[in-house]
TORVEX-799321 format. One record per residue (C-alpha): residue number from 1; residue in one letter; x, y, z. Coordinates in nm, 4 decimals. Example, Ala and Ser with C-alpha at 12.3 -4.5 7.8 and 13.67 -1.06 7.14 Angstrom:
% TORVEX-799321
<1,A,<1.2300,-0.4500,0.7800>>,
<2,S,<1.3670,-0.1060,0.7140>>,
//
This chain:
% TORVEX-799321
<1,X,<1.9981,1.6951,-5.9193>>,
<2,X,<1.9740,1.4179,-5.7418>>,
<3,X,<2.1230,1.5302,-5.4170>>,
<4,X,<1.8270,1.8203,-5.4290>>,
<5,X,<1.5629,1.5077,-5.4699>>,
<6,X,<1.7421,1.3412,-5.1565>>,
<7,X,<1.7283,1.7019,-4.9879>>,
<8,X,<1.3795,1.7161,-5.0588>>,
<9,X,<1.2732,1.3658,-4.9354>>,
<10,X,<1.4627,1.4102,-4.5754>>,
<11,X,<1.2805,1.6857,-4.5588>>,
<12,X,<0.9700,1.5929,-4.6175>>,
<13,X,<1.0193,1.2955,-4.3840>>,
<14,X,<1.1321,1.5097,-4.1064>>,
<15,X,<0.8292,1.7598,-4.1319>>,
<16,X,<0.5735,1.4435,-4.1388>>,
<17,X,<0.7449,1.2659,-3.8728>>,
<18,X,<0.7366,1.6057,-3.6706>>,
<19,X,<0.3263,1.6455,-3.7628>>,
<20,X,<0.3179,1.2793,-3.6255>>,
<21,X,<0.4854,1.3564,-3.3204>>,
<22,X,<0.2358,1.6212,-3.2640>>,
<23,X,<-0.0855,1.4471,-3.3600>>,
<24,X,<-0.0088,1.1745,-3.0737>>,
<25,X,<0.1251,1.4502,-2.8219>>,
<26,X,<-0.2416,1.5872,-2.9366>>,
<27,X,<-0.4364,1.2478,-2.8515>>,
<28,X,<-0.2254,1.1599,-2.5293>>,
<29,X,<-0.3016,1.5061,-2.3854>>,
<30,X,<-0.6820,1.4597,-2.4573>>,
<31,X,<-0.7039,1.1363,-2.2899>>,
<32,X,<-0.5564,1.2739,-1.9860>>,
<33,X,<-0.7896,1.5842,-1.9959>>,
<34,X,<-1.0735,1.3103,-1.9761>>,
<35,X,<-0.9249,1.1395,-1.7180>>,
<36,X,<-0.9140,1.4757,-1.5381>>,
<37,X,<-1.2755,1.4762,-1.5769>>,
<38,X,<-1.3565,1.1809,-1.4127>>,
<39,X,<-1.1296,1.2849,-1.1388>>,
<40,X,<-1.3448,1.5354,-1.0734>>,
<41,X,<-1.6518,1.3187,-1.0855>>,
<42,X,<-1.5273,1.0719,-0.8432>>,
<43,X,<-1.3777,1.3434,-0.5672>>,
<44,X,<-1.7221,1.4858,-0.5611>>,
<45,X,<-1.8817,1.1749,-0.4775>>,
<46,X,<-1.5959,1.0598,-0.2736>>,
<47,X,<-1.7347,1.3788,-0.0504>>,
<48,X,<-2.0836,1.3197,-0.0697>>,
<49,X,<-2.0465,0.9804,0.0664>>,
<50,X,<-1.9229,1.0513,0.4173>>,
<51,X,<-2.2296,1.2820,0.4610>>,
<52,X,<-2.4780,0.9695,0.2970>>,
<53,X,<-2.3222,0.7890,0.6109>>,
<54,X,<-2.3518,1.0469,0.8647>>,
<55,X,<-2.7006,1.1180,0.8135>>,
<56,X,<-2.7767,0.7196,0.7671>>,
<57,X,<-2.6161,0.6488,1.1009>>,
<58,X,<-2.8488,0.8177,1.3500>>,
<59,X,<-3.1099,0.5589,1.1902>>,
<60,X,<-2.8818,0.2288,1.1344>>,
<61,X,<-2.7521,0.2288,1.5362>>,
<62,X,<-2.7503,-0.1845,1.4358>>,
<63,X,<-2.5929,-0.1542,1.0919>>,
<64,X,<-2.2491,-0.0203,1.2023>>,
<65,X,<-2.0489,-0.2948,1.0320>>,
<66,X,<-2.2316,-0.1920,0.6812>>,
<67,X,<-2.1337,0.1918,0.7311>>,
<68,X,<-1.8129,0.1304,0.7817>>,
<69,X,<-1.7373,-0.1226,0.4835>>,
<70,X,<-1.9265,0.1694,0.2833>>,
<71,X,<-1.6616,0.4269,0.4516>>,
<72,X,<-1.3617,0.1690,0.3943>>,
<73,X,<-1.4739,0.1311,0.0306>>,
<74,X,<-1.4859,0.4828,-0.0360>>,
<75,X,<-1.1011,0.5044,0.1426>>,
<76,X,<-0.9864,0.2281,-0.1014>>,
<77,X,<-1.1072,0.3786,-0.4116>>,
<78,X,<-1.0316,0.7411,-0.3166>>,
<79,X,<-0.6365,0.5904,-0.2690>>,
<80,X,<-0.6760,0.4165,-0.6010>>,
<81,X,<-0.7394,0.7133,-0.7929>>,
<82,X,<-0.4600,0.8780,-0.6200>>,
<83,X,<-0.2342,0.6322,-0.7023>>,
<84,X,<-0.3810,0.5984,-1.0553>>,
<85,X,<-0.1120,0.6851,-1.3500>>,
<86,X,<-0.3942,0.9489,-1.4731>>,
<87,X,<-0.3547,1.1378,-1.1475>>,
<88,X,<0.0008,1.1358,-1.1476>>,
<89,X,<0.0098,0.8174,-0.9565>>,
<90,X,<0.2008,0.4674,-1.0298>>,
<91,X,<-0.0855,0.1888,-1.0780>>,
<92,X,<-0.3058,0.1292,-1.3448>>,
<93,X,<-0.6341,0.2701,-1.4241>>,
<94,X,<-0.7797,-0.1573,-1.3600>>,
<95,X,<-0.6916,-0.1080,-0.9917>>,
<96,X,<-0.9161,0.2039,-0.9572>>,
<97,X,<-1.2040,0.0178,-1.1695>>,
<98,X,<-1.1666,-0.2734,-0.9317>>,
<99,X,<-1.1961,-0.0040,-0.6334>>,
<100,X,<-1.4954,0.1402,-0.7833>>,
<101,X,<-1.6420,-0.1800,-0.8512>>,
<102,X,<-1.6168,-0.2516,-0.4845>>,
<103,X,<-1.7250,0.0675,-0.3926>>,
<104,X,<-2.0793,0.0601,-0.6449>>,
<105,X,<-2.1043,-0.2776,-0.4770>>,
<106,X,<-2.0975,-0.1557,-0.0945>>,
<107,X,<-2.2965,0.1278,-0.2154>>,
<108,X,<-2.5984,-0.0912,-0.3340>>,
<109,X,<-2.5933,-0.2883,0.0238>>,
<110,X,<-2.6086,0.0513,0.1503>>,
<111,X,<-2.9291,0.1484,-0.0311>>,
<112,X,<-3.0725,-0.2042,-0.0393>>,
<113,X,<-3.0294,-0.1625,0.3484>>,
<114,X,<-3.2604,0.1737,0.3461>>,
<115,X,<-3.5259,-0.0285,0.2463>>,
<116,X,<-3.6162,-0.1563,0.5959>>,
<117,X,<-3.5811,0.1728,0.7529>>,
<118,X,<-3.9187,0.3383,0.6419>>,
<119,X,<-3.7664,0.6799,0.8710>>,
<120,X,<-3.4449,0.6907,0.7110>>,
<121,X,<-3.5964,0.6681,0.3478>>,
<122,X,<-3.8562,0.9700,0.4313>>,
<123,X,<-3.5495,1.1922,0.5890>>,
<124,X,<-3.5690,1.4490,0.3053>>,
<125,X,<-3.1717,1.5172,0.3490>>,
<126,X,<-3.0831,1.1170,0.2907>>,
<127,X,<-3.2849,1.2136,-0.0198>>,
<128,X,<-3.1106,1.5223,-0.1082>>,
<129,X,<-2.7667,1.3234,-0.0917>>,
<130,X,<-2.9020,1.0014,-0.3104>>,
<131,X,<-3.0108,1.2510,-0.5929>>,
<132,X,<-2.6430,1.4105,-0.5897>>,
<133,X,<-2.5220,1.0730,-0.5763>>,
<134,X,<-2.7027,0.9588,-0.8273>>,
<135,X,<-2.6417,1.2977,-1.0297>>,
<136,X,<-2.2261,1.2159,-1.0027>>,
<137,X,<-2.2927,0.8782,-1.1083>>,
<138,X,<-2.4706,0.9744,-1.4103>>,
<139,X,<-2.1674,1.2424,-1.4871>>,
<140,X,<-1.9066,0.9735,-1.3762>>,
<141,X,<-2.0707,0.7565,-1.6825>>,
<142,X,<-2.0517,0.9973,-1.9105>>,
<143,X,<-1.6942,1.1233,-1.8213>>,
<144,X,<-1.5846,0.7443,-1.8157>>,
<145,X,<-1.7230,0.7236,-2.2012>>,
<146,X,<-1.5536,1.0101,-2.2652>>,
<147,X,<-1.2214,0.8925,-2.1385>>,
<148,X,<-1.2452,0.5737,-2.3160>>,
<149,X,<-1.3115,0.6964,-2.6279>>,
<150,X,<-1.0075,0.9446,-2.6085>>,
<151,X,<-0.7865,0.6157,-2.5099>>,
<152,X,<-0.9421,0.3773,-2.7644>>,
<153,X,<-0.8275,0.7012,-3.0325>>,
<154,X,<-0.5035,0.7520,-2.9054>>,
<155,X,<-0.4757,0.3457,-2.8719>>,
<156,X,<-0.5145,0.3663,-3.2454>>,
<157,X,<-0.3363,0.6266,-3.3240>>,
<158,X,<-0.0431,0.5030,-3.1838>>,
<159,X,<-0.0811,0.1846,-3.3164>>,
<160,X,<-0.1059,0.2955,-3.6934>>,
<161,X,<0.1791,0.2515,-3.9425>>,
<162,X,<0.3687,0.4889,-3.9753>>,
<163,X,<0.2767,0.6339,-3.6992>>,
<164,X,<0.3808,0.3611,-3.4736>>,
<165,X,<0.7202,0.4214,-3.5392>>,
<166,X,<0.7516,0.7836,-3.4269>>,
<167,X,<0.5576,0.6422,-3.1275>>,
<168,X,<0.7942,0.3534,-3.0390>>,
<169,X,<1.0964,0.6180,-3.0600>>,
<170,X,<0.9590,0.8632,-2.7998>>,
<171,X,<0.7842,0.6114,-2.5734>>,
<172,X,<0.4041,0.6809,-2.6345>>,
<173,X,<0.2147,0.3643,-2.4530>>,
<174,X,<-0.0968,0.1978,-2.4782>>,
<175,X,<-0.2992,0.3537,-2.2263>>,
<176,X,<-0.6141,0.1815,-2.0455>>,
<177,X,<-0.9468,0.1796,-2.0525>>,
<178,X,<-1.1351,0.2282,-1.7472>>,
<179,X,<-1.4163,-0.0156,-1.7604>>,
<180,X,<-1.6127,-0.0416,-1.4580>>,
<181,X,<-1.8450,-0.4040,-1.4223>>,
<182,X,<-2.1711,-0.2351,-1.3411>>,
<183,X,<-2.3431,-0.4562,-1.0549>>,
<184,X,<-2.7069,-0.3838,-1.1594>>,
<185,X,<-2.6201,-0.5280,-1.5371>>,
<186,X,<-2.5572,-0.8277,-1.3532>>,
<187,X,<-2.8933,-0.8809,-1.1660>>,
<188,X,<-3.1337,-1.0973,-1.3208>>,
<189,X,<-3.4913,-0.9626,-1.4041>>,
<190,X,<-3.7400,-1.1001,-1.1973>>,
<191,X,<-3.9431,-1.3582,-1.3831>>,
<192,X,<-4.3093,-1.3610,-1.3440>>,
<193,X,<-4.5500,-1.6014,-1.3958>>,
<194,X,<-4.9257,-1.6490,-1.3863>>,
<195,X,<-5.0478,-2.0028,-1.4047>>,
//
């Protein structure tokens, strides 16, 4: 009798640790599917920007140092995703944040530098390109949320008792969040004041 009660109990351990093991294969496979997403995000703006430069330079003949950090930028964090574990790469996902940080941050000079170039901001295809732009961006946020709430799920999953244990024994790792400083949440409202 009691060898049927042991039976029973290595069974039963076996089939939950198995349901474990596929509830975190489950989680892992969704939080690369969401990185996948923001691949995609972040190729398609990669190849918009090229063509935001091309049609700025025929107006910004004494900005050339500006297009090119923009261009260099966009190099960097195009590499970064590459290389990014989510793509199959070997670095982190806080190397490609820091890469788009840079990038968001050449971007703004960019657009901050259209401002004195009344021509270039009427040229209706510079505005055709800073709506896509901006489109991407608003799909790169939303992928980005979507990605980190996959991780912070998995995280936890992985994390919980008992299933931290099946984790441990077939290598399932904490995986990153990709959390990208936005520059404009930085800037400081300007502060009016009537005396």
């Amino acid at each position: 009798m009691i060898g049927w009660i042991v039976l029973a109990l290595v069974i039963l351990a076996i089939v939950a640790s198995v349901a474990i093991y596929n509830r975190l294969v489950n989680y892992r496979n969704d939080a690369k599917n969401a990185f996948a997403q923001i691949d995609v995000q972040l190729t398609r703006r990669y190849d918009l920007i090229p063509n935001l430069v091309e049609v700025a330079r025929k107006y910004l003949q004494h900005e050339q140092e500006t297009l090119t950090a923009v261009i260099a930028a966009r190099n960097h964090a195009a590499n970064a995703l590459k290389n990014t574990e989510g793509s199959g790469g070997s670095t982190g996902v806080g190397a490609l944040a820091a890469a788009e940080q840079a990038l968001g941050a050449r971007l703004g000079g960019l657009y901050a530098t259209f401002e004195n170039y009344p021509d270039l901001k009427a040229d209706n295809q510079l505005a055709a390109l800073r709506e896509e732009i901006a489109s991407t961006e608003n799909r790169i946020a939303f992928s980005r949320q979507h990605y980190n709430d996959s991780v912070t799920e998995y995280n936890s999953a992985i994390e919980q008792f008992p299933a931290n244990i099946i984790a441990g024994m077939f290598g399932f790792r904490v995986a990153e969040l990709l959390e990208i400083e936005d520059i404009a949440e930085k800037r400081q409202p300007v502060q009016v004041k009537f005396d």
